[in-house]
PAZAPA-4460 file (N, C-alpha, C; in steps of 0.05 Angstrom, whole numbers, plus 32768, in hexadecimal, padded with zeros to 4 digits):
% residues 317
    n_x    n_y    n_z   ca_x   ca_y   ca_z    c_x    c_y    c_z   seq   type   mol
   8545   81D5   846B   853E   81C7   8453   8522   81D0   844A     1      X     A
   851D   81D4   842B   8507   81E1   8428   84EC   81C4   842C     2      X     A
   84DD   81CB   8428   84CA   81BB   842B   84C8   81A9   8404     3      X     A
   84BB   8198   8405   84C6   8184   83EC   84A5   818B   83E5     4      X     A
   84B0   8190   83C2   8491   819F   83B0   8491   8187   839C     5      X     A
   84A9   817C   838F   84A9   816A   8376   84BA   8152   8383     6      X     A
   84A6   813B   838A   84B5   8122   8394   84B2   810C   836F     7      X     A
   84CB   8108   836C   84D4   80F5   835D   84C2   80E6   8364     8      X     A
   84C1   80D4   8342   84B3   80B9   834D   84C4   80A8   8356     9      X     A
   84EB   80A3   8353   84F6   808E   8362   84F0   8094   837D    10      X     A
   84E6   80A9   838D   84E9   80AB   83A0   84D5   809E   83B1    11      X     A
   84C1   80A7   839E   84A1   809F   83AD   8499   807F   83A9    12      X     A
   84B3   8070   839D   84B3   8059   8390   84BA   8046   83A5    13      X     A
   84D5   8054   83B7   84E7   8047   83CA   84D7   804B   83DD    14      X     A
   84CF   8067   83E0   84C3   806D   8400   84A6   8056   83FE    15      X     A
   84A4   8052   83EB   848B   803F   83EE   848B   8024   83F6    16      X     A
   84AC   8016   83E8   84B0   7FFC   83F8   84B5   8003   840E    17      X     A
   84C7   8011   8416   84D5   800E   842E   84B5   8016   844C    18      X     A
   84A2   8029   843A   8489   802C   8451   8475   800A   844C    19      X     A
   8475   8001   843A   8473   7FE2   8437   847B   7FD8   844D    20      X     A
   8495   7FCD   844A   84AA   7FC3   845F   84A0   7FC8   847E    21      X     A
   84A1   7FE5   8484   84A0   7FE8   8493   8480   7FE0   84A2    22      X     A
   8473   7FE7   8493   8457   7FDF   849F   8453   7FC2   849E    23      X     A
   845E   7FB0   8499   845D   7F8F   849B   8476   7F89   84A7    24      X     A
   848B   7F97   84B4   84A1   7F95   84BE   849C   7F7B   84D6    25      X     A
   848C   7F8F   84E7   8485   7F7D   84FB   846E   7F64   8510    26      X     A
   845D   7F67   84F1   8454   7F51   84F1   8461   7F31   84F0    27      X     A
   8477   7F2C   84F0   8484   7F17   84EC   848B   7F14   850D    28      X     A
   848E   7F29   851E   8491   7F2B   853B   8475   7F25   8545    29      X     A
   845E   7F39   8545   8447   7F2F   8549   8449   7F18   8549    30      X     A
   844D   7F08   8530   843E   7EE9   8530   844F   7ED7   8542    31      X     A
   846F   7EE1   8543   847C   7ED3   8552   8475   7ECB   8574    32      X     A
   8472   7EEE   857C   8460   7EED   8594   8452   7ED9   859A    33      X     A
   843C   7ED7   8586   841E   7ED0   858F   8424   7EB5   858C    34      X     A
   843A   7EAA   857F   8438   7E92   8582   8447   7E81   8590    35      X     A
   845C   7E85   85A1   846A   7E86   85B5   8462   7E89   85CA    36      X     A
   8451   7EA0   85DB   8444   7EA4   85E3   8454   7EB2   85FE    37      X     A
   8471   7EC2   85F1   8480   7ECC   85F9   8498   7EE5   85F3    38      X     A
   8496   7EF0   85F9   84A9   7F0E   85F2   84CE   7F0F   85FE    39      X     A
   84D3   7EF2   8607   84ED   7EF4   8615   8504   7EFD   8607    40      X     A
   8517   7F14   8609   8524   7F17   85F5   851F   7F38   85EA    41      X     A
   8506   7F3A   85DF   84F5   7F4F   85D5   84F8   7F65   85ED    42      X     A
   8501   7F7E   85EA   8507   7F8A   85FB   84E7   7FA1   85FD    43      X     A
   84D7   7FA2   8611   84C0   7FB1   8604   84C7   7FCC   860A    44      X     A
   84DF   7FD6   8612   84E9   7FF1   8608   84EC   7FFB   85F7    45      X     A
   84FE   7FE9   85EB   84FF   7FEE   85C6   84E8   7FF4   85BD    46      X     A
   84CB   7FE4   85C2   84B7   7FE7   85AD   84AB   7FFC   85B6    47      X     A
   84A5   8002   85CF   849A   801E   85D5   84AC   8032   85CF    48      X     A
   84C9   8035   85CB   84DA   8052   85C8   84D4   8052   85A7    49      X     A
   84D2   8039   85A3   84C9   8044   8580   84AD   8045   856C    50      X     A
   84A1   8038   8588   847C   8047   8585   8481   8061   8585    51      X     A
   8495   8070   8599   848B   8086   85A5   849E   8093   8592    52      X     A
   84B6   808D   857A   84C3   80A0   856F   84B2   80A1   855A    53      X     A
   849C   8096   854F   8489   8098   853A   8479   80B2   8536    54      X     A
   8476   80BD   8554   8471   80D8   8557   847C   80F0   854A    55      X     A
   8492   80FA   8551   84AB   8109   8546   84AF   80FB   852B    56      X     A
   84B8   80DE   8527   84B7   80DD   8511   84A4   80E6   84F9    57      X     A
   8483   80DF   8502   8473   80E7   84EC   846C   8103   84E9    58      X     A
   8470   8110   84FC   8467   812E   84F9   8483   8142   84E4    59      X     A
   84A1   812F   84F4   84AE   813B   84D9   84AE   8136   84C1    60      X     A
   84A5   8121   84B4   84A2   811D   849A   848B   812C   8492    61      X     A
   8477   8126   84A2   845B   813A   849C   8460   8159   8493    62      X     A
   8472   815C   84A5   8475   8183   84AE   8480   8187   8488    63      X     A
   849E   8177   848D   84A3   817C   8475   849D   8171   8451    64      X     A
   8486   815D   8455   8478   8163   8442   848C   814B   8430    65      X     A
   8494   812F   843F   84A6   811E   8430   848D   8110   841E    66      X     A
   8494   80FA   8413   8486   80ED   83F9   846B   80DB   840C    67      X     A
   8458   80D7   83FA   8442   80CE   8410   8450   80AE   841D    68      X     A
   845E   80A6   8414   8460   808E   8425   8473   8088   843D    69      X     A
   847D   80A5   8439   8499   80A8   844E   8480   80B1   846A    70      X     A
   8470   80C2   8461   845F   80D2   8470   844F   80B9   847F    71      X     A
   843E   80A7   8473   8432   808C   847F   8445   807A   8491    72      X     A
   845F   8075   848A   846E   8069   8496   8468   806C   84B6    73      X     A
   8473   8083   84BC   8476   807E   84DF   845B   807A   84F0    74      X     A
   844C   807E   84E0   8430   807B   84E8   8425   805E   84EC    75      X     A
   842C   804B   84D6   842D   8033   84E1   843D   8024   84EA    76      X     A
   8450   8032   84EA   846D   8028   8503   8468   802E   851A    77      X     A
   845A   8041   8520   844E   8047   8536   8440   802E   853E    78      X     A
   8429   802B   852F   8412   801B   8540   841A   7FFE   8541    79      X     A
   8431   7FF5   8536   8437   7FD3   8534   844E   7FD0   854B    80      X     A
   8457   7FE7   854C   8470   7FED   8569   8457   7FE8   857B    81      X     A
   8447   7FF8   8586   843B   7FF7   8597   842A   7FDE   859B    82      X     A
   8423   7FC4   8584   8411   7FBA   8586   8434   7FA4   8598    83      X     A
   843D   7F9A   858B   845A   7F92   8590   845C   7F95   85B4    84      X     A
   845B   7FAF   85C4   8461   7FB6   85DE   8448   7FB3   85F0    85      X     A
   842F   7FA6   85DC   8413   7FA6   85EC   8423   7F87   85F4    86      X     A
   8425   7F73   85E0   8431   7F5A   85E1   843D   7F5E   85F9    87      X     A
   844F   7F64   85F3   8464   7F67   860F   845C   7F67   862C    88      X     A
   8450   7F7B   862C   8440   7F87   8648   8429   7F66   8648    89      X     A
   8421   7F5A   8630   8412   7F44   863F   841E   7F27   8646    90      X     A
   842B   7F1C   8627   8436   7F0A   862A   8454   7F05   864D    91      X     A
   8465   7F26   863F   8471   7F1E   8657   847E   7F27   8673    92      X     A
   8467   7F3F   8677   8456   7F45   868A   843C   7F3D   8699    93      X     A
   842F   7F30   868D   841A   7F22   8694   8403   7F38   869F    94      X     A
   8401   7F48   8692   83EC   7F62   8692   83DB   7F4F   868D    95      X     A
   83C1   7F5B   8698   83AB   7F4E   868F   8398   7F60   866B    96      X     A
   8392   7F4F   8667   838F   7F5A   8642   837B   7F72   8643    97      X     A
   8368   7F7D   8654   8359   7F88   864E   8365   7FAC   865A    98      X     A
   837F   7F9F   8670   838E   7FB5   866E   83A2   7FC0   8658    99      X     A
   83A9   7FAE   8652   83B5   7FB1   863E   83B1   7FBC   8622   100      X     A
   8397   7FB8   861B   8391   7FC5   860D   8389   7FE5   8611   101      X     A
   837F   7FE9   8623   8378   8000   8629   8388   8014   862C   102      X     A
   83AD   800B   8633   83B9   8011   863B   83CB   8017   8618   103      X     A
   83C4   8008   860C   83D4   8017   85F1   83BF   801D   85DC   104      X     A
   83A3   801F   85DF   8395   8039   85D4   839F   804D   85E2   105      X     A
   83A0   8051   85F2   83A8   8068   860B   83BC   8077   8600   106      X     A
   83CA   8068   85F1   83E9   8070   85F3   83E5   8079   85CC   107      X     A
   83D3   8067   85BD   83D2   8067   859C   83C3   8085   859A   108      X     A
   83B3   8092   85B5   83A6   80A6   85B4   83B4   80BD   85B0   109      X     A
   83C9   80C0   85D0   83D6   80D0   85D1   83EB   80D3   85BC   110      X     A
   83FA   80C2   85B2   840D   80C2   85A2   8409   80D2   8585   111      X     A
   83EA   80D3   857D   83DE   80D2   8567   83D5   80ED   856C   112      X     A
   83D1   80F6   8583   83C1   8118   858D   83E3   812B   8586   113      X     A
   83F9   8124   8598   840D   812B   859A   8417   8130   857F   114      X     A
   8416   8118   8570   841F   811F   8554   8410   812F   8542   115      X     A
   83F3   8131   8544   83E6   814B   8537   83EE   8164   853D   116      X     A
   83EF   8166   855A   83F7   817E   8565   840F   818A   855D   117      X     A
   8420   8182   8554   8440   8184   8546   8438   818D   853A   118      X     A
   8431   817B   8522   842B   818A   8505   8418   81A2   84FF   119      X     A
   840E   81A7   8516   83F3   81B6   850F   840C   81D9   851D   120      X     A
   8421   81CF   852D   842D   81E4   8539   8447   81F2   8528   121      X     A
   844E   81D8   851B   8470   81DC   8510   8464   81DD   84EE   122      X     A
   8451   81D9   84E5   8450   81DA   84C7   844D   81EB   84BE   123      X     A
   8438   8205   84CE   8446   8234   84C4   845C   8230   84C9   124      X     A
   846C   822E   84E0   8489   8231   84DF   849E   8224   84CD   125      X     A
   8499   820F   84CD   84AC   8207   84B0   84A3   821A   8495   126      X     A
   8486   8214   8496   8485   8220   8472   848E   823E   847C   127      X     A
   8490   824D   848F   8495   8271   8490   84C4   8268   848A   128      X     A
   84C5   8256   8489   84D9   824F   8485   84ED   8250   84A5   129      X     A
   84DA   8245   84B9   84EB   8246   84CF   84E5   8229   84D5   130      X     A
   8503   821C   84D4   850A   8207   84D6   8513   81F1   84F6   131      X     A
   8514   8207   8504   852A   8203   8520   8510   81E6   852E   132      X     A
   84F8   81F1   852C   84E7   81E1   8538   84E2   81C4   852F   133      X     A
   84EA   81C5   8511   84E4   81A5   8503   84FE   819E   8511   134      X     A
   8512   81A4   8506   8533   8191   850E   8530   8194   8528   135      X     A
   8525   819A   853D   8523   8190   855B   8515   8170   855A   136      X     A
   84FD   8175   8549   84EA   815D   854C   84EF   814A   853B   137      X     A
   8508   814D   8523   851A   8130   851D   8529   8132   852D   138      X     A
   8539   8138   8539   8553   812E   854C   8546   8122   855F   139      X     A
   852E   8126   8571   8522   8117   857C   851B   80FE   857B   140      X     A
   850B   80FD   8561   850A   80E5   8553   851F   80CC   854B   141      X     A
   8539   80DC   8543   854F   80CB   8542   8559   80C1   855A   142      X     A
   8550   80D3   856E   8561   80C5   858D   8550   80AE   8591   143      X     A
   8537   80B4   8592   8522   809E   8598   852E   8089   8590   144      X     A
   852C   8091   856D   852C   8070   855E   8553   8061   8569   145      X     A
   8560   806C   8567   857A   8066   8570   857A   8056   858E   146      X     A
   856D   8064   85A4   8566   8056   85BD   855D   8048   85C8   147      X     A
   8547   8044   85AC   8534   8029   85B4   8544   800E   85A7   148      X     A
   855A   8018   8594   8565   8004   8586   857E   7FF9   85A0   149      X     A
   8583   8005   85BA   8596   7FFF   85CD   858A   7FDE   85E3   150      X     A
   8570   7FE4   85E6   856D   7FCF   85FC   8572   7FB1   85E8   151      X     A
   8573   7FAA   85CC   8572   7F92   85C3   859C   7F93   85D4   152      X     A
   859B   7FA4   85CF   85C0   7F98   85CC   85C1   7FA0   85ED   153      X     A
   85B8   7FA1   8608   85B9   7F91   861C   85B3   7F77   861C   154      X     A
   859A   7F68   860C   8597   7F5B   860D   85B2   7F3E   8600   155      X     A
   85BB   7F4B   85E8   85CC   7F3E   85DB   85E6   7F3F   85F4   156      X     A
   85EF   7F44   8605   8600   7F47   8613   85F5   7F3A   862C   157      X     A
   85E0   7F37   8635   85D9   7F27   864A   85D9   7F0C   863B   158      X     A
   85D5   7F01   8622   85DB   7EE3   8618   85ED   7EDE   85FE   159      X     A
   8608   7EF5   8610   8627   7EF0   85FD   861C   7EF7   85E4   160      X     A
   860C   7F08   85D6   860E   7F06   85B5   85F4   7EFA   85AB   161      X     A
   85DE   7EEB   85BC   85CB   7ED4   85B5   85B8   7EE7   85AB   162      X     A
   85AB   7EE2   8596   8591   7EEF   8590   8577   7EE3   859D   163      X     A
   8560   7EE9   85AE   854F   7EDF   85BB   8536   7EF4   85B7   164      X     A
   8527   7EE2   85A7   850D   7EF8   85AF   8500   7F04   8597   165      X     A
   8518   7F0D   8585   8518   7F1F   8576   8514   7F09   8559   166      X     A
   84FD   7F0E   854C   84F8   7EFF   8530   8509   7F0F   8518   167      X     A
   851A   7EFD   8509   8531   7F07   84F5   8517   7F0F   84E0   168      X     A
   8502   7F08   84D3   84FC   7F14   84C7   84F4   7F2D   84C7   169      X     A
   84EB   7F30   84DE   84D7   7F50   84EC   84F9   7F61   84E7   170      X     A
   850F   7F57   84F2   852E   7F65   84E9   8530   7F6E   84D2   171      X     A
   8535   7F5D   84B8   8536   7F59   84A7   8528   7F6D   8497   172      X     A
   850E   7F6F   849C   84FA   7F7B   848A   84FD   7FA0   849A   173      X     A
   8506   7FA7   84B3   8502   7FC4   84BB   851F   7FC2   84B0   174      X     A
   8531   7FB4   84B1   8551   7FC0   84A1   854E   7FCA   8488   175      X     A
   853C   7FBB   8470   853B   7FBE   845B   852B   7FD7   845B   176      X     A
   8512   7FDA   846C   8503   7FF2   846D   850D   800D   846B   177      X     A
   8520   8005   8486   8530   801A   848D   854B   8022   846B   178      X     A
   8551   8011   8462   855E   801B   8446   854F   801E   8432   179      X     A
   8537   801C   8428   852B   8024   840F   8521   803D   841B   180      X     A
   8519   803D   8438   8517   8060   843C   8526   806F   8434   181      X     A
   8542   8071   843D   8557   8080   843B   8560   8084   841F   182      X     A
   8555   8071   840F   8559   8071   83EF   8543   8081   83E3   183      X     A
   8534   8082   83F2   8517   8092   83EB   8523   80B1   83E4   184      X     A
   852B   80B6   8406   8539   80D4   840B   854E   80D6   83F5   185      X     A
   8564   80C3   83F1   8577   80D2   83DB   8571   80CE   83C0   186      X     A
   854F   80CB   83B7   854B   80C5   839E   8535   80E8   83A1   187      X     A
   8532   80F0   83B4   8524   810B   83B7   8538   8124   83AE   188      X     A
   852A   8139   83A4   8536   8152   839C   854D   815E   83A7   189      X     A
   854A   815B   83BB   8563   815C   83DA   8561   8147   83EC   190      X     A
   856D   8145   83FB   857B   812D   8407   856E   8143   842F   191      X     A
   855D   8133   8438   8557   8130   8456   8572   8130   8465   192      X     A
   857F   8136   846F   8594   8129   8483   8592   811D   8499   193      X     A
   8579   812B   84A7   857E   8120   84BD   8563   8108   84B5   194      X     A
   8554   8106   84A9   8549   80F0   84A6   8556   80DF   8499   195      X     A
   856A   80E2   848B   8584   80D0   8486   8589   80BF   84A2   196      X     A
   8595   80D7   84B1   85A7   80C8   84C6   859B   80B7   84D3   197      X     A
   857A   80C5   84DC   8568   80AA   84E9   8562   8089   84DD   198      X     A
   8568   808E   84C2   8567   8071   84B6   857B   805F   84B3   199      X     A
   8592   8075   84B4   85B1   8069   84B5   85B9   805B   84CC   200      X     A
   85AD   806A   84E5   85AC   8063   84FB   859F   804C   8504   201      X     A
   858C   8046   84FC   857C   8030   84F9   858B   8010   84EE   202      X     A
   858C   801A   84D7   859E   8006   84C4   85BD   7FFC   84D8   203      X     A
   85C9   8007   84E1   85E2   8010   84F0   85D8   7FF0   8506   204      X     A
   85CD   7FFF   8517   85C4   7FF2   8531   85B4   7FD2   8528   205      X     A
   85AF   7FD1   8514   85A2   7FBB   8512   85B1   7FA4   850D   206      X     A
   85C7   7FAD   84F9   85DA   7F9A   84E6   85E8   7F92   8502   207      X     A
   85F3   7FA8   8517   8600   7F9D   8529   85EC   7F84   8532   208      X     A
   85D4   7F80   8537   85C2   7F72   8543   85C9   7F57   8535   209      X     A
   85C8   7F4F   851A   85CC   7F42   850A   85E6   7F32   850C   210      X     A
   8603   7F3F   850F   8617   7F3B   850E   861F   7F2F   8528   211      X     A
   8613   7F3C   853D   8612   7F34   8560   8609   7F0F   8562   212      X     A
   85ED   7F09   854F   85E9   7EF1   854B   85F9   7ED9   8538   213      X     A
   8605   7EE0   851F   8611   7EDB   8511   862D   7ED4   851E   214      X     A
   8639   7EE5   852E   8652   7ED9   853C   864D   7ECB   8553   215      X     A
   8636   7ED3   8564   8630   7EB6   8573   862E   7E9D   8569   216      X     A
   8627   7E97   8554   8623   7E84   854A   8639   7E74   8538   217      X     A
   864B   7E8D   8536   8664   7E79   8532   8669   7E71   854B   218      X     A
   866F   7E7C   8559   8681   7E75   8575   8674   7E5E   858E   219      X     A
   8652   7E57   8587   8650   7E3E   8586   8643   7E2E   857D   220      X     A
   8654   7E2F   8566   8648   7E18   8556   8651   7DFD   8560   221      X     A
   866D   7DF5   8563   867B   7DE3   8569   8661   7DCF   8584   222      X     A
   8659   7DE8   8597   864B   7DDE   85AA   8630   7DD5   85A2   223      X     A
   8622   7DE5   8594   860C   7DDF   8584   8607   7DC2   8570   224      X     A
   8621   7DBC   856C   8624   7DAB   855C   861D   7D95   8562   225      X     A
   8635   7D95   857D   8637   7D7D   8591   8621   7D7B   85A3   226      X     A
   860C   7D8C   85A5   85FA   7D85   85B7   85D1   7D74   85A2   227      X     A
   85DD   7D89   8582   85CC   7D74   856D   85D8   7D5D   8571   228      X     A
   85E9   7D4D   8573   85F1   7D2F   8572   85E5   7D2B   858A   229      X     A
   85E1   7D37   85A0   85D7   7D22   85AE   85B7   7D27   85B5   230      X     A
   85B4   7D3E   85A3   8595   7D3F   85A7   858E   7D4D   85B2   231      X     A
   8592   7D61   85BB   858F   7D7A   85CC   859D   7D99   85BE   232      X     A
   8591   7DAC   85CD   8593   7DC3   85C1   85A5   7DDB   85D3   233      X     A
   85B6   7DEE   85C3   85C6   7DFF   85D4   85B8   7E06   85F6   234      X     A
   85A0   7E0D   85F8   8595   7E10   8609   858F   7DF3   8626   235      X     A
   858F   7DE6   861A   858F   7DC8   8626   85AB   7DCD   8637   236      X     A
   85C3   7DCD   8621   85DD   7DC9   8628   85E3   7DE3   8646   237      X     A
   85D4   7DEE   8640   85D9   7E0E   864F   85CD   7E0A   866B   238      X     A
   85B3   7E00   8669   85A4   7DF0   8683   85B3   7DDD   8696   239      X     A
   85C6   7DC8   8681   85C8   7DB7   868D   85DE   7DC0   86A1   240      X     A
   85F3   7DD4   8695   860B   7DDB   869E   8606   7DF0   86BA   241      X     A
   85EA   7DFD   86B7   85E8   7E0D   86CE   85D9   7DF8   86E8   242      X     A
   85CB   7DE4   86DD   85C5   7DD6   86F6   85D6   7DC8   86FF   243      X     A
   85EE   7DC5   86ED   8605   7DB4   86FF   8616   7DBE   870E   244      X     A
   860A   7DDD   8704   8625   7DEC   8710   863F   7DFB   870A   245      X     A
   8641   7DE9   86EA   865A   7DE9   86D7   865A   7E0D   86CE   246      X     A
   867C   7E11   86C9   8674   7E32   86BE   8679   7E25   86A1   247      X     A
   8660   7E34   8695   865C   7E40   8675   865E   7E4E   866A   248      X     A
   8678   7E4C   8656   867D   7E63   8644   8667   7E7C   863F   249      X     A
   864F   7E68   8632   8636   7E7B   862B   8627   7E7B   863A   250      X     A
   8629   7E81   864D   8612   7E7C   8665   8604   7E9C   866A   251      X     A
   85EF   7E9E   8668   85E7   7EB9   8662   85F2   7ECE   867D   252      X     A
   85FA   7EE0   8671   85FF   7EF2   868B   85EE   7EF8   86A3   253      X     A
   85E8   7F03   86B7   85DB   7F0D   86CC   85DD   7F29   86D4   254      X     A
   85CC   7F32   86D6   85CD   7F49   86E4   85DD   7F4C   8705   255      X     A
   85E1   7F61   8705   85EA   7F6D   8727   85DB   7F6C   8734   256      X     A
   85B9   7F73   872A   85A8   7F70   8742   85A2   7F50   8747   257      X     A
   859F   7F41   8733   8599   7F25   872C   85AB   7F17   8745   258      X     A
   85CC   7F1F   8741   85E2   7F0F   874B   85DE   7F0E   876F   259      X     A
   85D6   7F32   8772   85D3   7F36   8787   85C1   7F2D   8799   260      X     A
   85A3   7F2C   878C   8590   7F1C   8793   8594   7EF5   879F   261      X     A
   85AB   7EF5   878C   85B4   7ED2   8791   85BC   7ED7   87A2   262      X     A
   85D3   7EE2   87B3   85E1   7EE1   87BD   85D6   7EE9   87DE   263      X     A
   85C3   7EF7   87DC   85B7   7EFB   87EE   85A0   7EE6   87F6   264      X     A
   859B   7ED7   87E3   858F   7EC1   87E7   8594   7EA5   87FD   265      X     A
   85B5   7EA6   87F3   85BE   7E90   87F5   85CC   7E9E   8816   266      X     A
   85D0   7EB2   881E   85DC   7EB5   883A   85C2   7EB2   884A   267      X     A
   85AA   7EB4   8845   8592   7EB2   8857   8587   7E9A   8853   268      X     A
   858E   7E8B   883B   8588   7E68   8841   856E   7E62   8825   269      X     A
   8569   7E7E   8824   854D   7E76   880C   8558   7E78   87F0   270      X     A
   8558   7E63   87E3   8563   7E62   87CF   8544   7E5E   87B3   271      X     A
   8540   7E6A   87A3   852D   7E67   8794   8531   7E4F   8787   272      X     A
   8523   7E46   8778   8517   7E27   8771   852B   7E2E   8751   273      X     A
   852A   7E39   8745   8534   7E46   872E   8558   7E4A   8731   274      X     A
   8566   7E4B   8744   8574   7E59   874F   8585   7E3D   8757   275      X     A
   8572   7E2E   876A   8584   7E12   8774   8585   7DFF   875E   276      X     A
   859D   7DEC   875F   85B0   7DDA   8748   8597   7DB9   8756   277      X     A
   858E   7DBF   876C   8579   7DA2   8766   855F   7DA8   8768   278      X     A
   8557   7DC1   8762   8539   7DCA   875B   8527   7DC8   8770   279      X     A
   8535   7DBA   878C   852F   7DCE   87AD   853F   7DC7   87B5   280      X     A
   8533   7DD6   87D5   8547   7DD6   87E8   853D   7DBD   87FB   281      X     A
   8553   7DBC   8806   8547   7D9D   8821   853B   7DAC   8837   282      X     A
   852C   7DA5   8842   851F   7DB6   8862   8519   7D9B   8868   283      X     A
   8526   7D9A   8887   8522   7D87   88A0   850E   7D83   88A1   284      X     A
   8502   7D63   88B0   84E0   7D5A   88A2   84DD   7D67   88C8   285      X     A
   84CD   7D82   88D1   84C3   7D84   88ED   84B5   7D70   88F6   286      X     A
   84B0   7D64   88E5   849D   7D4D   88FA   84B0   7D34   8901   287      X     A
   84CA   7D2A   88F2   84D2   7D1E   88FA   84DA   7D23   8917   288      X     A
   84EA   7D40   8911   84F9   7D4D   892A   84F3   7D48   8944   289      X     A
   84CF   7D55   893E   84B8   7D4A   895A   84BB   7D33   8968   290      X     A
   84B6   7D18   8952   84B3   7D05   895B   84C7   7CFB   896D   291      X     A
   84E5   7CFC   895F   8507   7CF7   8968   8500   7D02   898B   292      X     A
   84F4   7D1D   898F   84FC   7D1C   89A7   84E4   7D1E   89BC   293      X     A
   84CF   7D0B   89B1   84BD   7D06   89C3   84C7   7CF2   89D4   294      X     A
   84B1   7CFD   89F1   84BD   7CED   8A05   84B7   7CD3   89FA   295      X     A
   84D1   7CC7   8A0F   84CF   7C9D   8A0D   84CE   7C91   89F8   296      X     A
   84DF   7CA2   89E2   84E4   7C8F   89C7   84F4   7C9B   89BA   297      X     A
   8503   7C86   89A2   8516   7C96   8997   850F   7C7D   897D   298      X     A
   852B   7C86   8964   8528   7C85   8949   8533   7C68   8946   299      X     A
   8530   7C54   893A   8543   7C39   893A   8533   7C33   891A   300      X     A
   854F   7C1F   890E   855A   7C18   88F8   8550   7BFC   88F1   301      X     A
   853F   7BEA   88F2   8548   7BCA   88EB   8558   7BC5   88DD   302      X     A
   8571   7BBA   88E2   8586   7BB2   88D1   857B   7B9F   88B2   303      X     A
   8566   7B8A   88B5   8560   7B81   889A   854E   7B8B   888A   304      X     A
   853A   7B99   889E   8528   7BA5   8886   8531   7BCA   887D   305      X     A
   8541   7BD5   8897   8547   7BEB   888B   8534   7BFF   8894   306      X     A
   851C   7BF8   88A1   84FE   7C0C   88AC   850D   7C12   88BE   307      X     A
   84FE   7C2C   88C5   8506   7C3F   88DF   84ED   7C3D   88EE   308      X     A
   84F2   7C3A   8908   84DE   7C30   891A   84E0   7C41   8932   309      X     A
   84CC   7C45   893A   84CC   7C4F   895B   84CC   7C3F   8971   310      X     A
   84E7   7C42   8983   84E7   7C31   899D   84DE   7C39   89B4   311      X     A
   84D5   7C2B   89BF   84BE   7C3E   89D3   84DA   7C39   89F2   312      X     A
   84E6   7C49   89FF   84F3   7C47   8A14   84E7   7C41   8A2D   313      X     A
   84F5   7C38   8A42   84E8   7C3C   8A5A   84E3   7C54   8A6A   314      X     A
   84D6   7C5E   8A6F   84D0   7C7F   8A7B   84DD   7C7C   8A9C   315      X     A
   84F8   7C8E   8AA6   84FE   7C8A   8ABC   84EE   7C9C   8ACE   316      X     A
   84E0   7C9B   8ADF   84D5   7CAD   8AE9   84DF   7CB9   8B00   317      X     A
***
């Protein structure tokens, strides 16, 4: 594809909401974070595979010279991914903050050196009209963004379909991003393909995200319903059924290592606090034990008051 000399104004119109969008995408996550004061749900894979496809992404739009707002885009998708996976690493990892930060300048450095270096390597070769090197560094980019879009839908399968974590607006606003981009591209002189496909792809994986919650939510509503009448919430109902023991339809799945871990728990006697249905375990009082079989006395009952008393025996010698 030749490199783009006359960008339409519909083009530079769209690429401008949709680089809008995208740069306030995930501020609606930020704030959710910070005020929660939790990432459960939020997969911080996702946000680092798509800090890190901002790379490949920005150097190909750069190389080939798309409309200025397509070109800004991955650049601050970059740095709000990464601010998103600092969260992560603190809230729910419990990094301490001053590593944490250090730890994604570290990373805003490299990401930002790497992506000069591209463009400063593949932009004679595109304009001499050799192409092979850019379409390596979108296909890249598309795997990224495609892969990082995989760990939400483990998560949706470890809680049947449940959305956790994930703020619908921060959704909402990169879906739409992701389509006024792609409207950007087919309002351009020629049509991108494979920066097509990366947005298509995007859009694709998300709606499933959307639809995954939307049919959980039919399926329990009925339960949801019945647990507003009595004042409590799906999650309540979900608690209550695992401390009793009861099996639950929606009861979030477990891992193999998770199951395995229980199971190995429970043949050696240590059962985690989390894990047991009465929130401990019983252990024998040793000092009773002591006392029971010190010499010349033993355990007795008063029948009216019910105290346990020590009887002192006669010592046979």
């Amino acid at each position: 594809m030749a490199p783009q000399q006359d960008i339409p104004p519909a083009a530079n119109v769209l690429g401008t909401i949709g680089t809008i969008l995208w740069c306030i995408q995930t501020i609606p996550q930020i704030w959710t974070n910070w005020r929660t004061k939790k990432t459960e749900g939020l997969p911080g894979s996702m946000m680092y595979l798509w800090a890190l496809c901002g790379v490949p992404f920005g150097a190909y739009n750069i190389v080939q010279r798309f409309n200025y707002p397509l070109q800004v885009q991955p650049q601050v998708f970059m740095a709000l991914c990464l601010v998103n996976w600092c969260q992560i690493l603190f809230y729910n990892n419990k990094w301490a903050i001053w590593k944490v930060i250090l730890i994604g300048l570290a990373n805003a450095v490299a990401f930002a050196g790497v992506e000069a270096a591209l463009v400063l390597t593949l932009q004679p070769l595109y304009d001499a009209g050799k192409s092979a090197g850019i379409l390596v560094v979108g296909i890249v980019a598309a795997i990224l963004l495609a892969v990082g879009l995989l760990p939400p839908y483990g998560e949706l399968w470890k809680r049947r379909g449940r959305v956790i974590g994930i703020n619908f607006v921060f959704l909402s606003m990169d879906w739409f991003g992701a389509f006024f981009s792609l409207m950007s591209l087919a309002a351009q002189n020629s049509f991108d393909i494979l920066g097509g496909v990366l947005y298509i792809v995007c859009i694709i994986l998300e709606t499933g995200i959307f639809l995954s919650h939307i049919i959980w939510l039919f399926r329990t509503r009925k339960l949801r319903k019945e647990a507003a009448l009595e004042g409590k919430t799906f999650d309540d109902i979900a608690a209550e059924h695992e401390k009793q023991g009861i099996p639950f339809k929606f009861a979030e799945r477990k891992s193999s290592k998770h199951n395995k871990e229980k199971e190995t728990s429970i043949e050696t006697g240590v059962i985690r606090q989390d894990e047991d249905s009465s929130g401990t375990q019983q252990q024998p009082a040793p000092d009773a034990d002591l006392e029971s079989k010190t010499e010349g006395t033993h355990r007795d009952t008063d029948g009216e008051t019910g105290e346990v008393k020590n009887v002192a025996l006669p010592i046979d010698r």
